[in-house]
C-alpha positions as CSV (number, residue, x, y, z in Angstrom):
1,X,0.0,0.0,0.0
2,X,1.2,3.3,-0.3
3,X,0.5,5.7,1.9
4,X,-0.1,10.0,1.1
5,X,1.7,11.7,3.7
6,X,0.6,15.9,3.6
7,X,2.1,19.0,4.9
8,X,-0.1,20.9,6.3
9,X,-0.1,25.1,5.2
10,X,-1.6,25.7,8.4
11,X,-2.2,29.8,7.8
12,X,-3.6,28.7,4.7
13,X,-5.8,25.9,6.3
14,X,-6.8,28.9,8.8
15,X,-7.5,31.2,5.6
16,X,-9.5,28.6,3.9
17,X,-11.8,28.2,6.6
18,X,-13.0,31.1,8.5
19,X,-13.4,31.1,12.4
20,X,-16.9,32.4,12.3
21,X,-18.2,30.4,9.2
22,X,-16.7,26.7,11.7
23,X,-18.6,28.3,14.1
24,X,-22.0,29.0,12.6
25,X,-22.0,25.6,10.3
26,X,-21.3,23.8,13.8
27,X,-25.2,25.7,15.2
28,X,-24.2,28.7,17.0
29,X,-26.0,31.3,15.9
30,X,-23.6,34.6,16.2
31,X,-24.8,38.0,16.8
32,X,-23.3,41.4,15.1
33,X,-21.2,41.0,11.8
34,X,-18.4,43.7,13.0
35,X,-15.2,42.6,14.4
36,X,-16.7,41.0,17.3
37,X,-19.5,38.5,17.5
38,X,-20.9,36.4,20.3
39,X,-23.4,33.9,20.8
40,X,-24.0,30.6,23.5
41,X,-21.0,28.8,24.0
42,X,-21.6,25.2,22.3
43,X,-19.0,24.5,25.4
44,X,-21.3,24.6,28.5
45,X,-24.9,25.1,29.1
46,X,-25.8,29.4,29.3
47,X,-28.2,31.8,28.5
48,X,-26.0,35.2,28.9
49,X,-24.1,34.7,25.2
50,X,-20.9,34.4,26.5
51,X,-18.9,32.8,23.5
52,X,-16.9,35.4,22.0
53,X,-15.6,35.7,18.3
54,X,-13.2,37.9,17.1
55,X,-12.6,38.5,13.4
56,X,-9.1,40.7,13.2
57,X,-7.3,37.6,15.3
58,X,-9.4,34.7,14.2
59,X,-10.0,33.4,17.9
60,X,-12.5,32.6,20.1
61,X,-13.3,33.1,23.8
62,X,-16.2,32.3,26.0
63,X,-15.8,34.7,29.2
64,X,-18.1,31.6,31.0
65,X,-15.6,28.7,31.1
66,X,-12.9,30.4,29.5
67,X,-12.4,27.8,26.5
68,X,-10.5,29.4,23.7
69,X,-8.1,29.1,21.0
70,X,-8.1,29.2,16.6
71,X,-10.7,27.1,14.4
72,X,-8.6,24.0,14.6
73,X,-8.9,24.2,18.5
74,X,-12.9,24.7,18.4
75,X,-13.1,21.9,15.5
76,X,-11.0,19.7,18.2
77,X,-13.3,20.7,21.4
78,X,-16.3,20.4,19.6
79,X,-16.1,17.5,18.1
80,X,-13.9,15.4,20.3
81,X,-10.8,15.1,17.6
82,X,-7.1,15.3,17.8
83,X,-5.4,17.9,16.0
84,X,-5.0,15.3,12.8
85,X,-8.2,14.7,12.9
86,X,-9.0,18.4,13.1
87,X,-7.3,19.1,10.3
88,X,-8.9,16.3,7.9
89,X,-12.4,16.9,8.9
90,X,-11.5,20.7,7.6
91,X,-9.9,20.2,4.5
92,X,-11.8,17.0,3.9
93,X,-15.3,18.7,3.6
94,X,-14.5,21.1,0.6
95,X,-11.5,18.6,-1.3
96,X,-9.2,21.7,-1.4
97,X,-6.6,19.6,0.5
98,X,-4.2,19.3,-2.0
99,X,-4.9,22.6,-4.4
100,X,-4.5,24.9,-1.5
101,X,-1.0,24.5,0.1
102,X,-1.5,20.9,0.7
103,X,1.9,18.7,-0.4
104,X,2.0,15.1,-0.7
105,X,4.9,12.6,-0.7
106,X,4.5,9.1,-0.8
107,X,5.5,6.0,1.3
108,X,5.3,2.7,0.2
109,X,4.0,0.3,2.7
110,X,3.2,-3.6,2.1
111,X,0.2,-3.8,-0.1
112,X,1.4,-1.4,-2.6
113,X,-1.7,0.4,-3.2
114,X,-2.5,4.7,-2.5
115,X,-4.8,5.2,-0.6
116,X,-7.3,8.4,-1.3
117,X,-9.5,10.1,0.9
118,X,-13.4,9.0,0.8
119,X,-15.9,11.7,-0.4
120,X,-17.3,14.2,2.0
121,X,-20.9,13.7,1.0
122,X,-21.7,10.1,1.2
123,X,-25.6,10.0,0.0
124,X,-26.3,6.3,0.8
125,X,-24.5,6.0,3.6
126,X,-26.8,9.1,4.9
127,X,-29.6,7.6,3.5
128,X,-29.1,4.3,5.7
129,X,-28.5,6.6,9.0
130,X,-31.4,8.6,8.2
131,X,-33.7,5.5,8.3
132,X,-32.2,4.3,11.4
133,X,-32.9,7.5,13.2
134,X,-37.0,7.2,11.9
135,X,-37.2,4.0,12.9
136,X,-35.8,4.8,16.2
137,X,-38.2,7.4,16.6
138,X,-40.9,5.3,16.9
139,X,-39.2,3.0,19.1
140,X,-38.2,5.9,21.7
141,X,-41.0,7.7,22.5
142,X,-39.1,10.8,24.3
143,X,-38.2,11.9,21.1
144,X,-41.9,11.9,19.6
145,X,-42.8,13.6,22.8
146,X,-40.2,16.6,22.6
147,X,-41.8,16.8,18.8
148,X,-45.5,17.0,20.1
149,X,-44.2,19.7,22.0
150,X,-43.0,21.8,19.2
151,X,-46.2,21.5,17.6
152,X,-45.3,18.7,15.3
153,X,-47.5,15.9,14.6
154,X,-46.4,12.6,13.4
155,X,-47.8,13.3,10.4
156,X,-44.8,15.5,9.4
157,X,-42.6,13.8,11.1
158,X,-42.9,10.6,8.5
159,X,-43.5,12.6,5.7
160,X,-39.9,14.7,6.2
161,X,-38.0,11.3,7.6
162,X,-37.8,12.8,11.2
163,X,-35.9,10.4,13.4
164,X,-34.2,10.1,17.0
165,X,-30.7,9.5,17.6
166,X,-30.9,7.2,20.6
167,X,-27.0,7.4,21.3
168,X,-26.4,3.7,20.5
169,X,-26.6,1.2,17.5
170,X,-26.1,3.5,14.4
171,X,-22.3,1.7,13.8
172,X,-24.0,-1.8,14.0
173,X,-26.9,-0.8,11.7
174,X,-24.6,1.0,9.3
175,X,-22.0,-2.4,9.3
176,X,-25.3,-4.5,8.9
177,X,-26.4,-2.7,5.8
178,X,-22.7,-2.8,4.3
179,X,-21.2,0.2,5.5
180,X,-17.6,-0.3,6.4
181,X,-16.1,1.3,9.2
182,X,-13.7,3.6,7.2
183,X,-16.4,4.7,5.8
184,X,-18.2,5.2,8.4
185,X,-15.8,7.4,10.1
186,X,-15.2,9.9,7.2
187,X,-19.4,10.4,7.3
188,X,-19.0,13.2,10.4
189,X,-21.9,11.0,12.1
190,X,-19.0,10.3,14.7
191,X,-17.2,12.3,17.4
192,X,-14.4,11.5,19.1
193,X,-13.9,7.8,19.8
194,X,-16.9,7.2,18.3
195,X,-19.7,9.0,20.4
196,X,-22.6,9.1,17.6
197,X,-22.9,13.1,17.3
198,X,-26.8,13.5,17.4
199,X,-27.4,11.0,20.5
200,X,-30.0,12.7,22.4
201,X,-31.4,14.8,19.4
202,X,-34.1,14.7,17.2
203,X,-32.5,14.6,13.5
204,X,-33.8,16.4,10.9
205,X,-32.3,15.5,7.2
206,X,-32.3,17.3,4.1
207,X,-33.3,15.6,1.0
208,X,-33.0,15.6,-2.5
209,X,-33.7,13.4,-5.6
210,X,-35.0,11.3,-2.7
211,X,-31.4,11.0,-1.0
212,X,-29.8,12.5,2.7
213,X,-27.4,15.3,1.7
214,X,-26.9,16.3,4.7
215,X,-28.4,16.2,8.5
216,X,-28.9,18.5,11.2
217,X,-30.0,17.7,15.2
218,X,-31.5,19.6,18.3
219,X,-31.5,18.4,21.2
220,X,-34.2,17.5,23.7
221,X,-33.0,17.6,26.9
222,X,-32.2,21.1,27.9
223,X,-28.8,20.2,30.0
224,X,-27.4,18.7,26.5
225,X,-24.8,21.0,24.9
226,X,-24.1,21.7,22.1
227,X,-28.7,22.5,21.7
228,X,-28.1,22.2,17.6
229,X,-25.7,20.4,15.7
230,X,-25.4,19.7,12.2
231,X,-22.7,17.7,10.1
232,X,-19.8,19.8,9.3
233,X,-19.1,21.6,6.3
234,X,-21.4,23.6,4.6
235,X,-24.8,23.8,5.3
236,X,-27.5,23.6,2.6
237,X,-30.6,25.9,2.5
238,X,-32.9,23.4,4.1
239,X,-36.1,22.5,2.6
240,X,-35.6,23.3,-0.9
241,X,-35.2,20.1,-2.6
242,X,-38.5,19.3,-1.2
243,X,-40.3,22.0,-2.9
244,X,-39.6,20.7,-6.7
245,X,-37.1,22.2,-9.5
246,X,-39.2,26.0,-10.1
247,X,-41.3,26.9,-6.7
248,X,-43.6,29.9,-7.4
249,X,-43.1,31.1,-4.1
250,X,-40.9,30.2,-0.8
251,X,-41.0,31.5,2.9
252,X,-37.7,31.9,4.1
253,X,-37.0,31.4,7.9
254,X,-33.7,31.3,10.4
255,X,-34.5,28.1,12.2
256,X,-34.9,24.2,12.4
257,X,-38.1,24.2,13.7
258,X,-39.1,27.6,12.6
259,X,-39.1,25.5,9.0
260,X,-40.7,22.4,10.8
261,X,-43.3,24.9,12.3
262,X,-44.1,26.6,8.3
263,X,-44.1,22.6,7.0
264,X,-46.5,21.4,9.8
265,X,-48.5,24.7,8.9
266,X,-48.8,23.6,5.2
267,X,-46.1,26.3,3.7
268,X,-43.6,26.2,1.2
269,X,-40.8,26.7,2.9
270,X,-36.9,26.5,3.8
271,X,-34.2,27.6,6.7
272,X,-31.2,29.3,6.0
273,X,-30.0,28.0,9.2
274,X,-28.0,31.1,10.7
275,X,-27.6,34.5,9.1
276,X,-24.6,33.5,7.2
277,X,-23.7,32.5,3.6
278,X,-26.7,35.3,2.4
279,X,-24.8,35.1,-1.2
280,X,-25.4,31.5,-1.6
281,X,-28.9,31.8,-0.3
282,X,-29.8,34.2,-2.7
283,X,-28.2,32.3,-5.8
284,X,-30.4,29.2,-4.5
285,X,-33.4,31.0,-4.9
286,X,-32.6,33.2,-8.1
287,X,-35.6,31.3,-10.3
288,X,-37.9,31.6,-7.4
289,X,-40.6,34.5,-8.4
290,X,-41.6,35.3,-4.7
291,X,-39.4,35.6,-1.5
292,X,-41.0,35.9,1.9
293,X,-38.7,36.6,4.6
294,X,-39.8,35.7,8.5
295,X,-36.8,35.6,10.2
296,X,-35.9,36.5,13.9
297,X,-36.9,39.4,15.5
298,X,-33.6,40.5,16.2
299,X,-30.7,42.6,15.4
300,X,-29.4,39.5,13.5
301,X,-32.1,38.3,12.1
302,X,-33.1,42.1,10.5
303,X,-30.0,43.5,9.1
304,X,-30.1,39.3,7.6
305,X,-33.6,40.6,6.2
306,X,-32.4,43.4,4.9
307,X,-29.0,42.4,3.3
308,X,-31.0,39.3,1.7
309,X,-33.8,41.8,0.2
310,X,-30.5,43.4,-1.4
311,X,-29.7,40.4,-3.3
312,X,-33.5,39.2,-4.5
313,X,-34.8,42.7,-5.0
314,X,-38.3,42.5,-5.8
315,X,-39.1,39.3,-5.6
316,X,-38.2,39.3,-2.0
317,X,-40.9,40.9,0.8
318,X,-40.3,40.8,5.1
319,X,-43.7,39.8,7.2
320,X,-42.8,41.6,10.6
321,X,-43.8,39.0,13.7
322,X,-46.3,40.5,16.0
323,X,-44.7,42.0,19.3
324,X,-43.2,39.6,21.7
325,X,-43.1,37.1,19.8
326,X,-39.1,36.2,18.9
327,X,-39.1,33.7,15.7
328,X,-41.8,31.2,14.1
329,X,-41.7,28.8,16.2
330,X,-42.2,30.7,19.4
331,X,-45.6,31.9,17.2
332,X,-46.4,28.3,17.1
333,X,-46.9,28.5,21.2
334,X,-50.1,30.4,20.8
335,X,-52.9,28.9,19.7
336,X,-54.1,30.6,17.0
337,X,-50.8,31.2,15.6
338,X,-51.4,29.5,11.9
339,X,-54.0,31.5,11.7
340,X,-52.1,34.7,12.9
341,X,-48.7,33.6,10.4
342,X,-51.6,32.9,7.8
343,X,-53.0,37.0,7.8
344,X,-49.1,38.2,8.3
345,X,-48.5,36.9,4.9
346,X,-51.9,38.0,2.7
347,X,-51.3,41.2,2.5
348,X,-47.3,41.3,1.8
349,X,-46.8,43.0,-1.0
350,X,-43.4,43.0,-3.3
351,X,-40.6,45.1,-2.3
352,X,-40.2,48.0,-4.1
């Protein structure tokens, strides 16, 4: 076999992959897009925002439990790798290894084969977990019971795949069903020495041409942290590929169950999942004729509102949630809050 061995550009590596943009694809939700941003740490449990992000140094600190360090230290922390490992999981979700500062020399070791590194999408392999989180689902009923809480009904729940990470037994159904363990490991359903990384969580997965491209959790116990967590890399705009190739019109939200709350309610619609990436967003939705924006009633989610009526123009239009209320799903609480979303967006007109 022979064997790549890479030198690692680290300032490049950093360059490649920007502190904030680790940060937000790994489900905390940063406020402020100036030189400092902060949101909860993924690091302890909080509710004062005490994760700190600076963009002129690239570093993080969380003033709470004073974890801190560069992207390759909050890839490490939060997912339980070595600095190796770290560095793979980076560079393996975009394939840039090698084009970006990457060198490779060779080894030769018995079998006298190269190895190359396994894709960083693995559709089947996604597919198979996805199934084994429904099924769970209806085997554990906690995580049908967090989801009756949310509003969702069951209904929704098998007609989006819905599922429940239990903790235990994804490696042994993924071996059963031909998955080898190499494999396996390079799918980002694992953490550390193998903790699954939804256990606990209710796993929502986003589809297209009737395959998992990707998956996303939120936990249901309250003392769990990280609350969100979604594979790494890049996240897609969540929904989408459920609405058809040309949907006339889509409602655009910030969160995972904000979009579960507009499904259960009947809507078209998809997440942007943080206030980041707006370009990409935007280019996703260039053939769609009609734009409605609900996101957060915050700072974050309004100047998010604004920059991504920028981009769409006219085709894009901002329902404004009625006062107290701080996102879609916290609508969903009251009880006539279809009804309320409903009349919010009848009378939105196009932006001018």
């Amino acid at each position: 076999m022979v064997v790549a061995q890479h030198y690692i550009d680290l300032a490049a590596l950093k360059h490649r992959h920007p502190l904030a943009e680790v940060v937000t694809a790994a489900g905390v939700q940063l406020r402020g897009r100036g030189r400092v941003r902060q949101g909860l740490c993924p690091f302890h449990d909080e509710t004062a925002g005490s994760f700190t992000v600076y963009g002129d140094t690239a570093r993080f600190h969380c003033f709470g439990c004073g974890a801190s360090g560069d992207v390759l230290d909050f890839v490490q922390r939060v997912e339980g790798l070595t600095l190796p490992q770290a560095i793979r999981r980076l560079d393996g979700e975009t394939g840039r290894g090698r084009q970006a500062g990457v060198r490779s020399a060779t080894a030769v070791t018995p079998r006298g084969s190269r190895t190359t590194p396994l894709p960083p999408r693995d559709p089947a392999l996604l597919t198979a977990a996805a199934r084994y989180y429904h099924r769970a689902l209806w085997r554990y009923p906690q995580g049908r019971a967090y989801l009756v809480t949310r509003g969702i009904s069951a209904a929704t729940a098998k007609r989006l795949g819905l599922g429940y990470a239990p903790g235990r037994g994804l490696r042994r159904d993924l071996a059963a069903a031909g998955f080898a363990a190499a494999r396996q490991r390079a799918s980002g359903l694992f953490v550390g020495r193998g903790a699954e990384r939804f256990a606990g969580m209710v796993v929502v997965p986003a589809v297209r041409d009737r395959q998992v491209q990707w998956l996303a959790g939120r936990a249901i116990m309250p003392e769990r942290t990280p609350r969100f967590q979604t594979l790494p890399g890049p996240k897609p705009l969540l929904g989408l590929g459920l609405l058809g190739a040309a949907p006339r019109q889509v409602v655009l939200t910030e969160g995972l169950f904000d979009w579960l709350t507009l499904v259960e309610w009947g809507l078209p619609a998809a997440a942007v999942l943080g206030t980041q990436g707006l370009e990409r967003v935007a280019a996703a939705l260039q053939s769609c004729p009609r734009v409605v924006l609900a996101f957060d009633a915050d700072d974050a989610g309004r100047t998010a509102a604004t920059q991504l009526t920028e981009l769409l123009g006219r085709r894009a239009t901002s329902v404004t949630l009625p006062p107290g209320i701080t996102d879609v799903a916290d609508l969903a609480t009251r009880p006539a809050g279809r009804a309320e979303f409903r009349r919010l967006l009848a009378p939105a007109p196009p932006s001018r």
